[in-house]
C-alpha positions as CSV (number, residue, x, y, z in Angstrom):
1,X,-31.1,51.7,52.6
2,X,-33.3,54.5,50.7
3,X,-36.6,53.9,49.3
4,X,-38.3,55.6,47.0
5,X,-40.9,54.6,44.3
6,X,-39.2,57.2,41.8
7,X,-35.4,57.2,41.0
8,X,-33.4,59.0,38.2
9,X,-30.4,57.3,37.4
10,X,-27.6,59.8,36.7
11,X,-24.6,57.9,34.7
12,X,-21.6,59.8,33.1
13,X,-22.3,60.1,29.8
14,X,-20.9,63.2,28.1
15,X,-25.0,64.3,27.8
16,X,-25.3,64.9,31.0
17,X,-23.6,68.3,30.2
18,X,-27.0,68.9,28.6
19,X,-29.1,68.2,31.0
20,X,-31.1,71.1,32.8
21,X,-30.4,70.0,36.5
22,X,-31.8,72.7,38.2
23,X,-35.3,71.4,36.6
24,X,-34.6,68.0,38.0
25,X,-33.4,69.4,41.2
26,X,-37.4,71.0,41.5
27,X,-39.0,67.6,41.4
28,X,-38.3,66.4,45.1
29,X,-40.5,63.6,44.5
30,X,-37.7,61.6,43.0
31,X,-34.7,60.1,44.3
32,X,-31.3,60.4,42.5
33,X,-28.4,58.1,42.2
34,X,-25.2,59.9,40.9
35,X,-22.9,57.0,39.4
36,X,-19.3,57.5,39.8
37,X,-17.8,61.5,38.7
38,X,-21.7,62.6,38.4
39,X,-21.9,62.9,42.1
40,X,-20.3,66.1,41.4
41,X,-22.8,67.4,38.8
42,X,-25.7,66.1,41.1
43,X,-23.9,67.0,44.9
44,X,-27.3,66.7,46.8
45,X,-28.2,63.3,45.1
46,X,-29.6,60.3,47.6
47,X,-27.0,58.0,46.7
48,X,-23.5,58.2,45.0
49,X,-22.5,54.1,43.4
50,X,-19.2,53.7,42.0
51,X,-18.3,49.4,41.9
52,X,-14.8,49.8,41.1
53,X,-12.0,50.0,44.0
54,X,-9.6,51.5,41.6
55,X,-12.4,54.6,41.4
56,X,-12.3,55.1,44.7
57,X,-8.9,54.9,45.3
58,X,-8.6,57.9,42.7
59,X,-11.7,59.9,43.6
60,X,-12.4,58.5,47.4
61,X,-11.3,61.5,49.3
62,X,-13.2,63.8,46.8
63,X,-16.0,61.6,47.1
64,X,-15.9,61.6,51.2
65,X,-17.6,65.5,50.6
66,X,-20.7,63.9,48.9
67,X,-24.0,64.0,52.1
68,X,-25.8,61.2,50.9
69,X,-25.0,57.6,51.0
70,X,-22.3,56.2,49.4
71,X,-22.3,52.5,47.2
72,X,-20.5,50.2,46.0
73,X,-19.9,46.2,45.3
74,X,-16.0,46.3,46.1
75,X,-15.4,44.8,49.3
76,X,-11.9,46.2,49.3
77,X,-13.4,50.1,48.8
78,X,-16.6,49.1,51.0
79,X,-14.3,48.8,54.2
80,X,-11.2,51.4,53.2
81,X,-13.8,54.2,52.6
82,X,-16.6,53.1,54.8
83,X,-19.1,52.9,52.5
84,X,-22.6,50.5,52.0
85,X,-21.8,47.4,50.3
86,X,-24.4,45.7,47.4
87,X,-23.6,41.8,46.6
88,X,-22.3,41.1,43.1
89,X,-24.0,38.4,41.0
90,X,-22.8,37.6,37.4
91,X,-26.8,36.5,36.1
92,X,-28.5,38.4,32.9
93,X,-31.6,40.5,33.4
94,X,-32.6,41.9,37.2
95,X,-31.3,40.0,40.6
96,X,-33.9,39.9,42.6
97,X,-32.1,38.8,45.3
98,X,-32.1,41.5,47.6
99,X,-28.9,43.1,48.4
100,X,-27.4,41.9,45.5
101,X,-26.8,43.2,41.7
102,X,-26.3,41.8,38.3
103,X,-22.8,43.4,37.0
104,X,-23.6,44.0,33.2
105,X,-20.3,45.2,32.7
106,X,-20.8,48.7,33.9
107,X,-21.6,51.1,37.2
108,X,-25.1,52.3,35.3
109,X,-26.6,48.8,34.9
110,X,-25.7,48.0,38.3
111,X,-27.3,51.3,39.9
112,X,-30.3,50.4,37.9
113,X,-30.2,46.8,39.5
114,X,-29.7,49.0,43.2
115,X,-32.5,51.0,42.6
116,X,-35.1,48.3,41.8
117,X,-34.2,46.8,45.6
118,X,-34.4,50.3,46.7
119,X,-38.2,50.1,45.7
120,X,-38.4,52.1,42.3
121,X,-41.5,51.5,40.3
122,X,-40.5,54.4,38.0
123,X,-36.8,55.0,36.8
124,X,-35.6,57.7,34.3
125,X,-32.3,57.5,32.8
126,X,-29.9,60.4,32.2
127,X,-26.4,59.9,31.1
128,X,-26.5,56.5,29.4
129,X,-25.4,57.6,26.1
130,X,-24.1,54.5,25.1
131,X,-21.5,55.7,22.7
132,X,-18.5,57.7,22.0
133,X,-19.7,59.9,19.3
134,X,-19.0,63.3,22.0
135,X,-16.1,61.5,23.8
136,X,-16.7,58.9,26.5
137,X,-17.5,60.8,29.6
138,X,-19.3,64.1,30.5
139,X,-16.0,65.1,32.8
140,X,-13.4,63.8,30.2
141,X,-11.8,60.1,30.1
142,X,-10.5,58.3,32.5
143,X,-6.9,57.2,32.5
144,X,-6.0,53.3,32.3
145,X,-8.2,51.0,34.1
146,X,-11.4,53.1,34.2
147,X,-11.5,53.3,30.5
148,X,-13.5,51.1,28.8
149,X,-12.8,50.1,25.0
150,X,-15.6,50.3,22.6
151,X,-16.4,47.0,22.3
152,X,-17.6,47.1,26.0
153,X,-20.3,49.4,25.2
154,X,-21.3,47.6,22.7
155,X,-21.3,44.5,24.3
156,X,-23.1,47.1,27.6
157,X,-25.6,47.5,25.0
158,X,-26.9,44.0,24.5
159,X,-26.6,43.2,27.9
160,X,-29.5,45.9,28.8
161,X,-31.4,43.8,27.2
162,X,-32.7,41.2,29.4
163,X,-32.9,43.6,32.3
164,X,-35.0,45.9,30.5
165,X,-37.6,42.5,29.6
166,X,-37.3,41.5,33.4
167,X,-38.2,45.2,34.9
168,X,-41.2,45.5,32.4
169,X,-42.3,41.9,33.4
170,X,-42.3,43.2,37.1
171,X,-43.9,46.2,36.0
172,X,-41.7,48.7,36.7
173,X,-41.5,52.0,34.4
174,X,-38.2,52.9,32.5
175,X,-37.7,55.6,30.2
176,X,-34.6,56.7,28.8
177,X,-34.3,59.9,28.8
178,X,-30.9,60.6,27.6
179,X,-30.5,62.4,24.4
180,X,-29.0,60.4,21.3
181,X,-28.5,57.5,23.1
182,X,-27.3,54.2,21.7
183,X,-29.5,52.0,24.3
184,X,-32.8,51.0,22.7
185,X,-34.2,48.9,24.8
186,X,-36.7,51.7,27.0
187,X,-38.9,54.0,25.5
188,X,-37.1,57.5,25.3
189,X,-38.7,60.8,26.2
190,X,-37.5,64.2,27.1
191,X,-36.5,64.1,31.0
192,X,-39.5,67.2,31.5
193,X,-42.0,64.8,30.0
194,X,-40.4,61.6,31.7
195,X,-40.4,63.4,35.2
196,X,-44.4,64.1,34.8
């Protein structure tokens, strides 16, 4: 399992295609997780989570290319694609329980959840827009089962809630550093000023 004190959270919003990654790439102090397609934007990210089966089953022997460890909560995908397996929980807010993860409806809440057991103190989001105003994904949509509705985000939304009171009560540092994003529950700052 990788530690770190410092993670960026890389989701799939389409904002990522903003993001200067070659600046992140300079700050070696932090760890990266790439959740699901992003692993392709970030290759030489720490960790790669994707939950869903039916994601690997589609992207798996793409995915097999990616050098750092590869996560997910499927049990099916854990074992067909030999990768490191987190517990699921169905709770609000953080699990604490180690080596296990709230769902919250979506890959990006859960890699949050990961990273707090992976010892993050500081976490900077990129990639949760939150929204479809620019379409739903930086790579383009997903076909069936991978797609979520809008009322998911919104509901995605909400459910950030509690796990953004239960981080700050442990004292760990979020900022959202995606820009235009719909989830107001962190402070947001520019990713230069969040990565200081």
């Amino acid at each position: 399992m990788p530690q770190g004190e410092k993670w960026v959270i890389c989701a799939s919003g389409p904002s990522m295609l903003q993001v200067d990654l070659a600046h992140l790439r300079r700050f070696r102090s932090w760890r990266v997780i790439a959740v699901n397609n992003t692993w392709e934007l970030v290759p030489w990210a720490d960790v790669l989570y994707a939950c869903d089966l039916v994601w690997w089953e589609r992207y798996g022997d793409r995915a097999s290319a990616f050098a750092g460890e590869r996560w997910t909560m499927n049990s099916a995908a854990a074992l067909l694609y030999r990768l490191k397996k987190v517990g699921k929980r169905d709770g609000q807010g953080l699990c604490p329980d180690r080596g296990y993860v709230n769902t919250g409806g979506n890959g990006g809440y859960q890699a949050v959840n990961l990273a707090y057991h992976f010892g993050a103190r500081r976490i900077v989001l990129l990639g949760f827009d939150m929204h479809r105003n620019n379409g739903g994904h930086w790579h383009g949509e997903h076909e069936d089962m991978l797609s979520a509705p809008d009322s998911h985000i919104s509901c995605w939304v909400r459910m950030f809630e509690p796990l953004a009171r239960d981080l700050m009560a442990l004292g760990v540092d979020v900022v959202n550093a995606t820009p235009g994003s719909a989830l107001p529950w962190f402070p947001m700052k520019p990713m230069a000023e969040a990565l200081r």
